[in-house]
Each structure stands twice: as C-alpha cells, then as structure tokens.
N, C-alpha and C positions, 0 to 999 in steps of 0.2 A: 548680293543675296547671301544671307549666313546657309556656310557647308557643313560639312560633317563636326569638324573640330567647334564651330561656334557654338551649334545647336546640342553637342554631348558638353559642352561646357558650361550651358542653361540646364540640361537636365539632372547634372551632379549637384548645380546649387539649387536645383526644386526638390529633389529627392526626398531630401532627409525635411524638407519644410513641410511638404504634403504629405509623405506617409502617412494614414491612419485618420484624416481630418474626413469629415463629410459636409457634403456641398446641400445647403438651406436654401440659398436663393440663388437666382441669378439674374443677368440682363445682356441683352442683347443687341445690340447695332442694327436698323431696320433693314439690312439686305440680307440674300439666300447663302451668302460667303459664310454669316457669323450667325444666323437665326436657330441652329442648332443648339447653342450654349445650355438655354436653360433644360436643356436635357438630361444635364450632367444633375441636374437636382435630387436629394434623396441618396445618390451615391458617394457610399465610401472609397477613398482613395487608396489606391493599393502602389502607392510610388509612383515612380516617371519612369517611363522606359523610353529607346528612340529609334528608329527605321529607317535610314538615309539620313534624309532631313527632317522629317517629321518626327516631331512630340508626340508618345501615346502616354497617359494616363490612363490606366487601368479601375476600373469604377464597379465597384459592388451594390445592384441593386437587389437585395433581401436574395441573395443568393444566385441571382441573374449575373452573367460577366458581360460587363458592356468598356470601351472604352470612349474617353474624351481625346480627338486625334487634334492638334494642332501645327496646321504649317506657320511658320515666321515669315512666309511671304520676302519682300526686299528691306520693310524695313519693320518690321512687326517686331514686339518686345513685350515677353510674358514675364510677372514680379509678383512679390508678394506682398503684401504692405499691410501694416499693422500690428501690434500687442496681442498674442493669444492671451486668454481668460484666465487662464491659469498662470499669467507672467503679471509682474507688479511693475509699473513703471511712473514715476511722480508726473511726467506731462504728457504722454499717453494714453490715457485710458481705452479701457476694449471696448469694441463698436458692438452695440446689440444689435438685431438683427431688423430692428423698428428702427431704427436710426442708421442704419449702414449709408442711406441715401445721400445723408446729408454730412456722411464723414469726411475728414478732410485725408482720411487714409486713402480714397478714391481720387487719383488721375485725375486734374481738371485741365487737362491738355488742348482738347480737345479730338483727340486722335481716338479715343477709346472706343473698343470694338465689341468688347464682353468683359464680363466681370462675374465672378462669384462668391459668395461670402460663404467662410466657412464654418464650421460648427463651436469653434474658438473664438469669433470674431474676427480672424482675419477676412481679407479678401485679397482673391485673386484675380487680376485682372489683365488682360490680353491689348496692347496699343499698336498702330495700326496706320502709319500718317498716309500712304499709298493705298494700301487699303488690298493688297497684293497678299494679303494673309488667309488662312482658311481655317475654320473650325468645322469640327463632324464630329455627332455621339452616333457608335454603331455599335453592334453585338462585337464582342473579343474575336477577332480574325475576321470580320464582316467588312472587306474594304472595296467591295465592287462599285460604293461609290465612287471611290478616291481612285480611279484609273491608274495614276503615274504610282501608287502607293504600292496595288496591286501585282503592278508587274515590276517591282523594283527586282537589280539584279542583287547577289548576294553582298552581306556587309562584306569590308575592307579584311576586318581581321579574322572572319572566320575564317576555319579550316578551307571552304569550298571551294572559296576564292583562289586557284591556282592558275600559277602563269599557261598549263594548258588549257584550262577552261576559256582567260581572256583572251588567247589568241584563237581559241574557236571562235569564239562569241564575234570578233575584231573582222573578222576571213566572215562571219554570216552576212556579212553589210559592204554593200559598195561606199557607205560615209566614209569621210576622212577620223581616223581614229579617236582625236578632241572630239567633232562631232560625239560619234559614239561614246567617250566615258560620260559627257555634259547629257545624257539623255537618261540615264541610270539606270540602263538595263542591262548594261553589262558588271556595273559594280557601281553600289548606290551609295551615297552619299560625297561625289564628286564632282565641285563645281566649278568656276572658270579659276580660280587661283588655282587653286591645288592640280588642277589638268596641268594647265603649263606650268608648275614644278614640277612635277613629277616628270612629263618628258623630256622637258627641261636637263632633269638627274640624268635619266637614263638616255639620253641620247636618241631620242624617237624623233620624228618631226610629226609636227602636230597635224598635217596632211595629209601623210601616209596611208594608206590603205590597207597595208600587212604587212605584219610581222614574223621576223624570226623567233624562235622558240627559245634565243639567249636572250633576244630581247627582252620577250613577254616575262622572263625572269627579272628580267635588272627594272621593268617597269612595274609589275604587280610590287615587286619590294620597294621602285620609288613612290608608289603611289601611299604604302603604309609607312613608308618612314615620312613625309609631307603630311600626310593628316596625323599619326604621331605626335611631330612637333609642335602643330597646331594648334591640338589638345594642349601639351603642356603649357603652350604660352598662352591661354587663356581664347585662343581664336586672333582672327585678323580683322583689323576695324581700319576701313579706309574711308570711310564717311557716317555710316549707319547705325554700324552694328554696336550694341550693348548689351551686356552682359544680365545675368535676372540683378543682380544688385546694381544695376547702374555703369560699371565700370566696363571700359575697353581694354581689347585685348592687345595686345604684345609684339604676334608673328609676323607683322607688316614690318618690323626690324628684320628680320630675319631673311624676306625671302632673295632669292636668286636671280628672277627674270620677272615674272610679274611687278608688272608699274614700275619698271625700269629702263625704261626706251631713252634712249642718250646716252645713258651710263656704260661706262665698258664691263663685257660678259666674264664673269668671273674666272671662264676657263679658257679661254683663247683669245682677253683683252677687246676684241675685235667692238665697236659699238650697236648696244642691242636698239632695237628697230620695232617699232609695234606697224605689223603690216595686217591686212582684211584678206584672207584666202577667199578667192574666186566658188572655190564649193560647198564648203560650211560657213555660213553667214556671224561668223566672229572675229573677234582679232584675237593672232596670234603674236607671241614676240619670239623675236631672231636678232641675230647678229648680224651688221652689215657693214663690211671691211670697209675702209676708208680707201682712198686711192692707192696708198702707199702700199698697203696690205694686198691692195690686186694687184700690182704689177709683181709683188712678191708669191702669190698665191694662185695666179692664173694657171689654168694647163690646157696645153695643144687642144686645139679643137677638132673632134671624130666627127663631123658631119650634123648634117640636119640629126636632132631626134637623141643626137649622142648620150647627151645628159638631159634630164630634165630640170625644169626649175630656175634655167642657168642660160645667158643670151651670149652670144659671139661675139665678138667685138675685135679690131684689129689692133695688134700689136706695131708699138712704133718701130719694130724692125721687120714691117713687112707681112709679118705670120699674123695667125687668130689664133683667138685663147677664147677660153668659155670665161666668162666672168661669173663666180662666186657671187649670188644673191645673199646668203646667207652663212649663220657658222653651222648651220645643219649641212650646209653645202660644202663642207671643205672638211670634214672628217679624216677623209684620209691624210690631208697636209696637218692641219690644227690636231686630232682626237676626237674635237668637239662637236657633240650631237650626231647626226646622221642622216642623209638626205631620204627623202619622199622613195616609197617602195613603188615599182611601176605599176601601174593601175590594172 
C-alpha cells in the first residue's frame, strides 16, 4: 500500500498539473467506493494537498470550499493524460469534451475507477486493479465520512509531533508499538515499511509496549528521517506502486530490514528473520543469530520469566543459557535494537 513518501510524491507531480483547471465532466465506476467522483464537476482546482495518505484536492464551487479526497487503496494510481488546449502538439490533439469518450487519452486498462475531463481537455483519471481505493467529494474539513481520515494522528514533520507526545500516545494502548504507528493515530502517514525502518533505526522492538523517553526521541527522528528518504527517492515500489507519470520509485535500494529476511543485519551481521508476533497480527523482521553466534552470545539463565522473548536451553558444559531469539534481544552484547519492554 503506498505510504506517506509514495502518496507526497504523486501529489508534487499533480500539483503544478491541476492548479487552476476546472472539472466539466466526469465518470464514475458503478460502486459506493468511487460513485462520488462526478461531484468534483463545476469545480475549480485549487492544487493537491495530502493527509497521511490521502490525496485532497481542494475544489471551488462558485465560492463554496469543497474538496475531492482520494485514497490510492493497495494498488490505485491517479495521472494525467493528455494536451491542454492551449499546448500545440503534431500527434496529439486536445480532447473536446464531446469526444473525451472515445479519446485514446483515457486508460483502456480496464481497472479504471473515475475519471474527469478538465476545462483544457485533459483528463484525469483514478486506476484501481483491487479496487482497494476510495474517492469522496465533501465540504473543505467535512471528513466524518472518511473515519480513519478524521481521526488521523498528527503529520510526521510537523512541529506537534514530539517524541513526548508519541510516547503518550504509545503508554494510552496496550498494542505492540508497530501495531499502533500502522493504525495512524498516533502519527499519520506510516505504513508497514517505513514502521519497521524506523524501529529498525532506533532500536525499538516492534512488540514492545513502551517506551523510554530517549527512545521516543531516537524514534520520532527515525521515523522522519525514513519517510524523508523516501520522499527523495521517489517512494518504494516493491510490486505496485507507480508514480502519476508511470515511473517507479528508488527506496527499495535503500532500505535496512524491510524484505530482507536471510540477509545479514547491517548492524550486528546476525541473519535477519521475517517472524509473525503472536499479538499484532503482522510480520515483523529481526535478526536471528546462527548457532555459532549463540554459543558466543548466550547468557546464564535467571529463572523462569527472566528475560522475555528468549527460551533456555542447555549449555554443553552442563549450565543454561537463554537463547537469543532475536538482535533486538542481544543489545546489550551486539548494540543492536532493543528487546520488548515488559508488558
């Protein structure tokens, strides 16, 4: 599903496309997901703006503020296609608004969910192969339809967002931490990559339940320096995702732990592990030492309960050791990451 980085990387190449155009027609996909579209008709376009993950299009009807809200769903993809009227092109010519129907400027995918022609002859159009996309036209700040829109926590880079606010927000919820950033009410527009990089960075285990207050620092800053990157590298396309012009993004070179299960962890070598947590129903990835790495890495065992996360096992000289599940579990010997905070 495109996150923060994919969706602000769609909305700087709609920006400057939409500004100032106004919406003549439209059409719609016969479900309740996309039958909103042709609402956006009559209105001028006052730019892209964006909210998590949502698209809003700001829309001027004769002085009314409404906007056109568009979620990207898992594999949805909004473009522009076409010659404005005022541009000269030998094998283009502009779609009038009697013939937009039958332009070859319009998607013949078959995925297509909405579409609107604009006052130039473009058209815009929303694609949609899952169908896991949403449009809504409401009043400018009217989102009590859009539930998850409504209660979004605050953006990444605003001022608000500080590491004491996220470790309240972390301590109001018995969820495992992932859990709660993947739900976006404590800070919106973060979704399963960018969670496990950023804890990833900072050293959290994706588990965990609360946080120290050096944490919630080292993690509010991995959380913007991870969507940051992502922004610059155009987003991460690991199957779906495309860009408004077509093109895929970059950051999948780049990342750390995410879709790297087998490969050695970049900070303690140990080999990373995509494991399923028993209480947030997602997979997380971890490091999981090899054998050589436990018997180097083991430590005495304090009893039932000692450590969590971590099984006993005996030692060929007799004694028990806890056995390291994880490189979140072995912080104090490695550095890396930091085991589950007790419940």
């Amino acid at each position: 599903m495109p996150e923060l980085p994919e969706v602000e990387t769609i909305r700087r190449q709609l920006d400057p496309l939409l500004a100032g155009s106004v919406v003549v027609d439209a059409w719609a996909f016969p479900s309740p997901k996309f039958t909103d579209a042709p609402l956006a008709i009559g209105g001028r376009i006052d730019g892209v703006r964006r909210r998590g993950k949502y698209l809003l299009v700001p829309l001027d009807h004769d002085g009314e503020p409404f906007e056109l809200i568009v979620h990207l769903g898992m594999t949805g993809r909004l473009a522009v296609d076409g010659v404005a009227s005022n541009a000269t092109s030998p094998t283009e010519p502009p779609v009038s608004v009697s013939s937009w129907e039958e332009s070859a400027f319009v998607p013949r995918t078959g995925h297509l969910r909405a579409r609107w022609l604009l006052d130039d002859g473009r058209t815009l159009w929303f694609d949609d192969v899952r169908r896991f996309g949403r449009i809504a036209v409401v009043r400018a700040g009217d989102h009590g339809a859009l539930p998850t829109l409504a209660a979004l926590g605050p953006e990444p880079f605003d001022e608000a967002f500080t590491p004491e606010l996220l470790r309240r927000r972390v301590h109001d919820s018995h969820r495992a931490i992932k859990t709660q950033l993947l739900s976006q009410r404590v800070v919106a527009g973060v979704g399963n990559i960018y969670a496990d990089e950023a804890l990833w960075r900072a050293g959290v285990h994706p588990a965990s339940r609360r946080i120290t207050r050096a944490s919630a620092v080292l993690l509010r800053d991995a959380i913007r320096d991870v969507l940051d990157a992502g922004i610059r590298n155009g987003g991460t396309t690991l199957r779906n995702y495309r860009d408004a012009e077509g093109g895929s993004g970059t950051n999948q070179r780049h990342l750390d732990c995410y879709g790297r299960a087998g490969e050695p962890c970049a900070r303690c070598a140990t080999v990373l592990a995509s494991q399923r947590d028993r209480r947030p129903q997602h997979h997380v990835v971890s490091a999981v030492p090899t054998q050589d790495t436990l018997n180097a890495r083991t430590t005495p065992c304090r009893g039932a309960g000692a450590q969590r996360n971590a099984r006993c096992h005996p030692r060929t000289d007799g004694t028990s050791a806890v056995r390291l599940l994880d490189c979140s579990s072995v912080t104090k010997l490695t550095g890396c990451g930091a085991a589950p905070s007790p419940a």
